[in-house]
C-alpha positions in Angstrom: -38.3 66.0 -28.5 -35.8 68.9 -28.6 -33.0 68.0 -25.6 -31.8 71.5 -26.2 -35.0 73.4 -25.3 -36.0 71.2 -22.2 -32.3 71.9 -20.7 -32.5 75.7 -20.7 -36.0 75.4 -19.6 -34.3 73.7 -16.0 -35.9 70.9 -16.4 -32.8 68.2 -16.5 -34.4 65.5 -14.8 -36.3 65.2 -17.8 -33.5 65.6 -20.1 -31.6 62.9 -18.5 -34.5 60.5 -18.5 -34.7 61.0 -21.9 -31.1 60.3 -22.7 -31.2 57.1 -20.7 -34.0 55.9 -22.7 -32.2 56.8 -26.2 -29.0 55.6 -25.5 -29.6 51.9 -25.9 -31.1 52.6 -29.6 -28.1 54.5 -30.6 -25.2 52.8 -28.9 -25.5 49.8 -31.2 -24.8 51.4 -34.4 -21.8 52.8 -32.7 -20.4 49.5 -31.8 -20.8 47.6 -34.9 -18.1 49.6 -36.8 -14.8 47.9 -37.2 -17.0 44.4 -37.4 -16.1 42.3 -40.2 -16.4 38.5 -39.9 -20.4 37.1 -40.2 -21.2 33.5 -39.4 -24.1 31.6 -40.7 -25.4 29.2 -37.8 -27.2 26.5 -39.3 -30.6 24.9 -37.2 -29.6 21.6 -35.5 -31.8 18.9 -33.7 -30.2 18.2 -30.3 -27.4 15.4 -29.7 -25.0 14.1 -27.6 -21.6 15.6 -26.6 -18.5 13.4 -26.4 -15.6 15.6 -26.7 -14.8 14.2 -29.8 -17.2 15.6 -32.3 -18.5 12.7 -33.8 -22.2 13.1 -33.9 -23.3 13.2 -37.5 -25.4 16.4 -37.5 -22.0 18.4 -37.3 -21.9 17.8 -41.0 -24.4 20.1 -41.6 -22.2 23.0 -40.6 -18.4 24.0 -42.2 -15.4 24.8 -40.0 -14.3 28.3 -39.4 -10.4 28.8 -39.3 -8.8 31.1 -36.6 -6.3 33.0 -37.3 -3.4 34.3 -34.4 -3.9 38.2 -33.9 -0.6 38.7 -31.9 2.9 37.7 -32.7 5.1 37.1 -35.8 2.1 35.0 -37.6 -0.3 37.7 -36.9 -2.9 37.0 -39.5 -1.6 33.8 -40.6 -1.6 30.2 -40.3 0.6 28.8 -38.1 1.9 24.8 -39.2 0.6 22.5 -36.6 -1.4 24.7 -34.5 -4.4 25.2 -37.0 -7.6 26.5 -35.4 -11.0 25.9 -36.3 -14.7 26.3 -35.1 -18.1 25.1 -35.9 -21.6 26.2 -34.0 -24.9 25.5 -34.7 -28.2 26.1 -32.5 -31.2 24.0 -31.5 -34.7 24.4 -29.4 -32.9 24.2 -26.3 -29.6 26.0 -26.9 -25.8 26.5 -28.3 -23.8 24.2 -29.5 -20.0 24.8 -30.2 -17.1 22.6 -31.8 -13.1 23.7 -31.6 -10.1 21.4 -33.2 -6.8 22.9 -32.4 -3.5 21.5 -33.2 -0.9 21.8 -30.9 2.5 20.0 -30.0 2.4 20.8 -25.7 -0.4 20.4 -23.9 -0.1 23.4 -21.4 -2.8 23.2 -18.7 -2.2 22.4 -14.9 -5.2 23.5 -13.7 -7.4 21.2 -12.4 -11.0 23.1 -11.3 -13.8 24.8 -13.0 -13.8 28.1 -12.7 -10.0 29.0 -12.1 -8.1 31.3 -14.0 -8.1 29.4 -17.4 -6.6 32.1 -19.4 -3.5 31.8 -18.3 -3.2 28.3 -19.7 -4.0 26.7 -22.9 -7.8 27.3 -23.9 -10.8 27.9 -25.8 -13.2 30.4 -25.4 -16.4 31.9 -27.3 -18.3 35.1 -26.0 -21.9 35.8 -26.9 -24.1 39.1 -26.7 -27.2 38.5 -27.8 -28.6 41.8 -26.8 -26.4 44.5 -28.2 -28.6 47.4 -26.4 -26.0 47.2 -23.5 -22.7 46.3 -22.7 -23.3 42.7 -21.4 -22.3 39.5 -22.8 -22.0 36.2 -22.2 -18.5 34.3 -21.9 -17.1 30.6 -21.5 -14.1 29.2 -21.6 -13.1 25.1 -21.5 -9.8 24.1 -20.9 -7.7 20.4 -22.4 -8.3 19.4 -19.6 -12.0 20.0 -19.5 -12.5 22.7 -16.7 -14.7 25.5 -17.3 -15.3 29.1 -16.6 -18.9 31.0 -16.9 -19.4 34.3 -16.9 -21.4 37.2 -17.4 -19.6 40.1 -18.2 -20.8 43.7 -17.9 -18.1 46.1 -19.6 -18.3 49.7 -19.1 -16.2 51.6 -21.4 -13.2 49.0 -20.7 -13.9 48.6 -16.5 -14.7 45.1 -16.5 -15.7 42.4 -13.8 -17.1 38.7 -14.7 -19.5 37.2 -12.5 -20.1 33.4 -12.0 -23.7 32.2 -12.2 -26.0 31.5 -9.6 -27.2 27.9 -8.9 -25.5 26.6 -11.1 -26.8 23.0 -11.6 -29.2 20.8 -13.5 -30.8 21.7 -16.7 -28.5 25.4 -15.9 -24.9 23.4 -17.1 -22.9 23.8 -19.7 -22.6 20.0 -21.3 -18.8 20.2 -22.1 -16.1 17.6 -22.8 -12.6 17.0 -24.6 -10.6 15.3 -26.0 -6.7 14.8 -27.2 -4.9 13.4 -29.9 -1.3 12.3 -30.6 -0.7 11.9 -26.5 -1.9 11.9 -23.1 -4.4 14.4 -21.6 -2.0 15.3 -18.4 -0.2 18.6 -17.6 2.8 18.9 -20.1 2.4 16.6 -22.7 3.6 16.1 -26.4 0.2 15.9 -28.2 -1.2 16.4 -31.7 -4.0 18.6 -30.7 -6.9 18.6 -28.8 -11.0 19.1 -29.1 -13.5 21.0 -27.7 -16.6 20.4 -27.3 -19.9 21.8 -25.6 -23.5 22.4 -25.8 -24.8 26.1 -23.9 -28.4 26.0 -23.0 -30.2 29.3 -23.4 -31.7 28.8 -19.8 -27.7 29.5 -18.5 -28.4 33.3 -20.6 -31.0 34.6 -19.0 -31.4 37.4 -18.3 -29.1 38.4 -21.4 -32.0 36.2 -23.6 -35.3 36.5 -23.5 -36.1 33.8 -26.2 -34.6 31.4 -28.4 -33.2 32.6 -31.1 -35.6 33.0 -34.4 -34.6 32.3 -38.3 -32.7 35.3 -39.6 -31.9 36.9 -36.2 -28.7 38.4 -35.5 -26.3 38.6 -32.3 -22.6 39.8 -31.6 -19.6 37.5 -30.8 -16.7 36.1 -30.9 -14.3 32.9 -30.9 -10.9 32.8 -29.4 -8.3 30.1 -28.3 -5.2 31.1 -26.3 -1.9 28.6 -27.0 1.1 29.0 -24.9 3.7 27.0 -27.2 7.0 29.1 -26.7 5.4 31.9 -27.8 1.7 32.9 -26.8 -0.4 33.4 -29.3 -4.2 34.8 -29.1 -6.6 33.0 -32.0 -9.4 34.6 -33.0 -12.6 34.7 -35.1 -13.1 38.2 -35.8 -9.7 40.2 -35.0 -10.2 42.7 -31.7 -7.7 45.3 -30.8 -5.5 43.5 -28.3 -8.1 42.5 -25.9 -10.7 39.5 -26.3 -12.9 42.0 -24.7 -13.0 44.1 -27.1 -16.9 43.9 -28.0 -17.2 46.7 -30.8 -14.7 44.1 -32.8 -17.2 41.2 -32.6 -18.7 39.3 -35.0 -21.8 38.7 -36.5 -23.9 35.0 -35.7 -26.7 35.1 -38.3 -29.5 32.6 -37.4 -30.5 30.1 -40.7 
């Protein structure tokens, strides 16, 4: 239908409701560019978390190294403070696996749901349905506090928003552990792990289904470390700001 023709006929009601309804068919071509980094996500049965990683069935899967995107190692390892990730995806929902070296455990914060950026931590964001700007973010500290979110981001305004009722068959199964030292506020460790299991229940309304063999979404991995100087890991390299959802990845379904 010709846009042109219906405006200078005075009918912009119309016009407009015909925008709205094109918009979310063309705005995700226009946010895949600059997206480089796919991940195969390999089909798990459901198991346990520990923190540790040490269920069998993540041997199905290979890690995925992080690289910092800030600072003088900008797109480099960095000795001792390697970062990698695995995920993989059952019938009930999302499971994710960090190792991180570090030498100073930096985390004082000691509830779910505080500002966990500010300290040492990792995050992954998902955004299964690229038709509008919403997605899907959690973080989990050393310390093993969390922050959920749904973020909708509007051309950079942002806001995250905690979920409702959070309880029950809802949660995020997380847990962590440390290696090399104690898991308190300011200690000389080895590194730490990361561990948690996201059930697709917690993304609703962002999922309507499970996802299907050969199905694609958007997302991203980071990990903040504040050893002397910060530096921002990630998966698939945004432009300064994790939110940065043009930049994400691509999770590929097995």
């Amino acid at each position: 239908m010709n846009i042109i023709k219906i405006l200078k006929s005075g009918n912009c009601c119309l016009a407009l409701l015909i925008l709205l309804t094109l918009t979310p068919q063309i705005a995700p071509k226009a946010m895949a560019q600059g997206t480089v980094s796919e991940m195969l996500v390999k089909r798990t049965a459901n198991f346990g978390i520990d923190g540790l990683g040490t269920s069998d069935l993540w041997n199905q899967t290979t890690w995925t190294t992080m690289l910092p995107q800030n600072g003088p190692y900008k797109g480099t390892s960095i000795k001792g403070r390697n970062t990698r990730v695995k995920m993989m995806y059952s019938e009930t929902g999302i499971y994710c696996l960090f190792s991180c070296e570090d030498s100073l455990l930096t985390a004082s914060l000691t509830e779910d749901f505080a500002e966990l950026y500010k300290e040492d931590v990792v995050e992954v964001f998902l955004w299964p349905d690229q038709a509008y700007p919403v997605y899907f973010e959690y973080e989990l500290s050393p310390l093993d506090y969390e922050l959920v979110l749904i973020i909708p981001n509007l051309k950079g305004k942002l806001r995250g928003w905690a979920p409702w009722n959070y309880k029950d068959d809802l949660k995020v199964q997380h847990a962590t552990s440390i290696t090399g030292g104690e898991k308190k506020s300011g200690a000389r460790i080895q590194g730490w792990i990361a561990e948690f299991f996201i059930p697709y229940k917690l993304l609703n309304p962002l999922l309507q289904s499970k996802p299907q063999p050969g199905q694609k979404w958007k997302g991203n991995f980071y990990r903040i470390d504040y050893d002397k100087n910060t530096t921002h890991f990630s998966w698939n390299p945004t432009r300064g700001n994790f939110h940065d959802y043009e930049r994400f990845g691509t999770l590929i379904f097995e």
